[in-house]
C-alpha positions in Angstrom: -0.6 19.6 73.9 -1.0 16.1 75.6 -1.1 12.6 75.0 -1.9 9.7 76.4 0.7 6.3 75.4 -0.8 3.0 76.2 2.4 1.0 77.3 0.6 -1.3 80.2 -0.1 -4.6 78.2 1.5 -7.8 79.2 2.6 -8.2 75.2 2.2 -11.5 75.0 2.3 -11.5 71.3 5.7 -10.8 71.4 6.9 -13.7 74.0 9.8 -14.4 74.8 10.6 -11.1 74.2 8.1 -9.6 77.0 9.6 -12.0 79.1 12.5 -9.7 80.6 11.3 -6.5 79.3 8.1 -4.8 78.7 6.3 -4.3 74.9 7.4 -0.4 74.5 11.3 -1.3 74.8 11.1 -3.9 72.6 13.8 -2.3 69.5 12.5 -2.0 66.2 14.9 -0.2 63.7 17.8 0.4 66.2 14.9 2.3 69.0 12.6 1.1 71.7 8.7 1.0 70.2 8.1 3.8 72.7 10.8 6.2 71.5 9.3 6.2 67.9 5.9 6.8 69.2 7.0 9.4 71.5 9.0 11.5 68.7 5.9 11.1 66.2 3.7 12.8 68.9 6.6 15.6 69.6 6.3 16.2 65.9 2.8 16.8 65.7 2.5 19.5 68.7 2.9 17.5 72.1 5.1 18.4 74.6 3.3 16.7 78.0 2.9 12.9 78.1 0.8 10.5 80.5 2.1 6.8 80.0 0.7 4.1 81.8 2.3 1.1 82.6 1.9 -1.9 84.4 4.5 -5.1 82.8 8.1 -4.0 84.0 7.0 -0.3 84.6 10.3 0.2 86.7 12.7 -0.3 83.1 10.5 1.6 81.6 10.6 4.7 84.1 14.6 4.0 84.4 14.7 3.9 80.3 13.1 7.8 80.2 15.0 9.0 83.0 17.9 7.5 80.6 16.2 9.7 77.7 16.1 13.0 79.7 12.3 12.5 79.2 12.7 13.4 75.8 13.1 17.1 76.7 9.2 16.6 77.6 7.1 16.6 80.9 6.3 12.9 81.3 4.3 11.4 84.1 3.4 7.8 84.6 0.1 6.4 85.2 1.3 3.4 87.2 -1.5 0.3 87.2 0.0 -1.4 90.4 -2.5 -4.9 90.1 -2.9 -5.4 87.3 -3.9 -4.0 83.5 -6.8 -1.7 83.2 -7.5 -2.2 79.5 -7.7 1.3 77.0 -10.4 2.8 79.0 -9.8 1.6 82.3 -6.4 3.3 81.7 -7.9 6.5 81.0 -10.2 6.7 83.6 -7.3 6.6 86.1 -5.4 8.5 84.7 -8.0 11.4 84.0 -6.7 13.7 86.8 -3.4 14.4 84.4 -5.1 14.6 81.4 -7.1 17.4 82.6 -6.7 20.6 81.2 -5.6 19.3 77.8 -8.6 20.3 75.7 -8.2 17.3 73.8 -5.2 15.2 73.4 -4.0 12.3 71.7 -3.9 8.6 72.4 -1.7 6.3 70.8 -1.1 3.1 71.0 2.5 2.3 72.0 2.9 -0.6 69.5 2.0 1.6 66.5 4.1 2.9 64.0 2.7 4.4 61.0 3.1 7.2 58.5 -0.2 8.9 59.9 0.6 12.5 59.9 -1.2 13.4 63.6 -1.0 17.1 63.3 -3.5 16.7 60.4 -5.1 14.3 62.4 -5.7 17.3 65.1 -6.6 19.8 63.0 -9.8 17.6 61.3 -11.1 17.4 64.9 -14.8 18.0 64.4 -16.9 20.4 66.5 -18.5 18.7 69.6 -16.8 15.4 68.7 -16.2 13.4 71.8 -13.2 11.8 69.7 -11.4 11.2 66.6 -10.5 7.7 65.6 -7.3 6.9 62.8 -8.8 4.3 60.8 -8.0 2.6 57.5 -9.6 0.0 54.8 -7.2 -2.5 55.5 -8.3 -6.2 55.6 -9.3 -7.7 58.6 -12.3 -9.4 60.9 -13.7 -6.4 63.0 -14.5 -3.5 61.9 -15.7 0.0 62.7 -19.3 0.9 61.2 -19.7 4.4 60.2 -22.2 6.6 58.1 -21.6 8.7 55.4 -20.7 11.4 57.8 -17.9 9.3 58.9 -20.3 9.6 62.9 -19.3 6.2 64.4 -22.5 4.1 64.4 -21.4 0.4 65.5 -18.7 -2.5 64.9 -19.0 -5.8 63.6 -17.0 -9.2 63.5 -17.6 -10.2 59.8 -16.1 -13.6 60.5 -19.0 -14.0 63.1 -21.8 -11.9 62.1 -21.8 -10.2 65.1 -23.0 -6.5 65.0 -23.0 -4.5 67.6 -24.4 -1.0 68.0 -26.9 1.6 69.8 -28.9 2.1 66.5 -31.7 -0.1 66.3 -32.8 0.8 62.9 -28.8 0.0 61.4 -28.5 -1.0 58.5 -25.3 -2.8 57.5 -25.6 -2.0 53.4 -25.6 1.9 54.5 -21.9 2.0 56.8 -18.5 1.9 55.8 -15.9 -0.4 57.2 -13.1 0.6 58.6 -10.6 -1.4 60.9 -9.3 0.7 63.7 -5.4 1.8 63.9 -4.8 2.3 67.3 -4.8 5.9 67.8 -7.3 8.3 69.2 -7.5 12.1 69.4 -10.3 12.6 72.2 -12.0 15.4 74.0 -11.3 15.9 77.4 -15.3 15.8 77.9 -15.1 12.1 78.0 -13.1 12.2 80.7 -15.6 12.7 83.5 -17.9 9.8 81.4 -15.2 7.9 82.2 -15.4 7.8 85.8 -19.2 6.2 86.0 -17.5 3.1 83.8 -16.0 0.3 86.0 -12.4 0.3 87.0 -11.3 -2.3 83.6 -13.2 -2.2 80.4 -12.1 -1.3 76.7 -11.9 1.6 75.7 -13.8 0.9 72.3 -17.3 -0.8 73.9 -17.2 3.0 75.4 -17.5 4.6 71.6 -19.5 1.9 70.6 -21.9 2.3 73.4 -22.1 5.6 73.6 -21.7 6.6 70.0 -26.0 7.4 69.3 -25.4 10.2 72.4 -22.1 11.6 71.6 -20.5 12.0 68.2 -17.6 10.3 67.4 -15.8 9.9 63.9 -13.6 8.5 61.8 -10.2 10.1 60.2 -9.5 7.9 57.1 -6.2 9.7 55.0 -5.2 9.0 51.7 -1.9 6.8 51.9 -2.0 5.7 55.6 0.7 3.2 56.1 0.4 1.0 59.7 2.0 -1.3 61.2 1.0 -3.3 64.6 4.1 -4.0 66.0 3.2 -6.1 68.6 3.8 -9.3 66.6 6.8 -11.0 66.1 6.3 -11.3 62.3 5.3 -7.9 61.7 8.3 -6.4 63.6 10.6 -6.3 60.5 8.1 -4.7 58.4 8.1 -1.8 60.9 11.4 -1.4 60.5 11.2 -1.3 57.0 8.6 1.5 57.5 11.3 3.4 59.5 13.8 3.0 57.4 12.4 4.4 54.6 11.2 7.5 56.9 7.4 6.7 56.8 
């Protein structure tokens, strides 16, 4: 099984710390972001990695070779100019993820109790992906029908709604805020290729979400942390800690 690790942001959040090293060797409980992330995907089945990076790319090749690639294959997806955003990322790096069937993508500032083999095995039939999502509080959120079919987003603090279904009705969808990991279809990968070279990954789903299904994977007992904040660092490694 694959997966895909986002690892090219800039992580500003966490300046000064991005300053000298990139977001997915920044240490949370004793580890590098990216070495939690890359044992919770082991875990749950994967044994070939495509990480793309961008910010300091060069520590973090040097920091795998260090790792003996985890016992894994691992092969970078190196954004030379400048950061492609979540679907820009794909798209270039499509060629490796090829073959996969589907595969996961995670990420690389997430750590969470999510347990992603589960995750895998909920994968509907023709579903162009899978998104982890939760009912935590926040401003955007994820619209989806009783089905759990993605259907829109919306900013509640705005009021903006956005979505290919002109008859939505907000009353009728769920909520749900997004937790930064994706188990996709490798059928969106040559739909990738007719987007521009940077976009989100997201306005993709959201756009596309009335011709291809895409749903929502909401567990009982998720626990998540976004670790790519300086004040939520130490409650991520509280999470680990305790094992979650």
């Amino acid at each position: 099984m694959k997966a895909f690790i986002f690892a090219a942001g800039l992580g500003t959040r966490l300046k000064p710390l991005t300053d000298r090293m990139p977001k997915a060797l920044v240490p949370v409980g004793g580890k590098p972001l990216i070495w939690h992330v890359i044992r919770k995907l082991q875990k749950a089945g994967v044994d070939e990695f495509v990480i793309n990076v961008h910010h300091f790319a060069e520590l973090i090749s040097d920091y795998l070779e260090l790792e003996d690639f985890f016992g894994s294959k691992i092969e970078l997806s190196v954004e030379e100019d400048m950061p492609l955003e979540t679907g820009g990322g794909l798209r270039k790096a499509a060629e490796l993820l090829q073959g996969s069937g589907s595969f996961f993508a995670h990420n690389v500032d997430i750590i969470s109790n999510a347990d992603l083999k589960a995750m895998a095995e909920e994968e509907r039939p023709g579903a162009l992906a899978t998104l982890l999502v939760s009912q935590r509080k926040t401003q955007r959120y994820l619209l989806f029908n009783r089905d759990m079919r993605l259907v829109g987003w919306t900013n509640v603090a705005t009021g903006e709604v956005r979505s290919p279904f002109k008859d939505l009705r907000l009353e009728d969808c769920g909520k749900y805020a997004f937790a930064g990991i994706h188990y996709i279809s490798e059928k969106i990968l040559p739909l990738l290729q007719e987007m521009p070279e940077r976009f989100s990954i997201m306005d993709f789903y959201i756009r596309n979400a009335a011709e291809f299904p895409i749903y929502g994977y909401a567990p009982q007992g998720l626990e998540i942390v976004d670790a790519g904040k300086p004040e939520t660092l130490q409650r991520a490694s509280q999470m680990i800690e305790l094992g979650q």
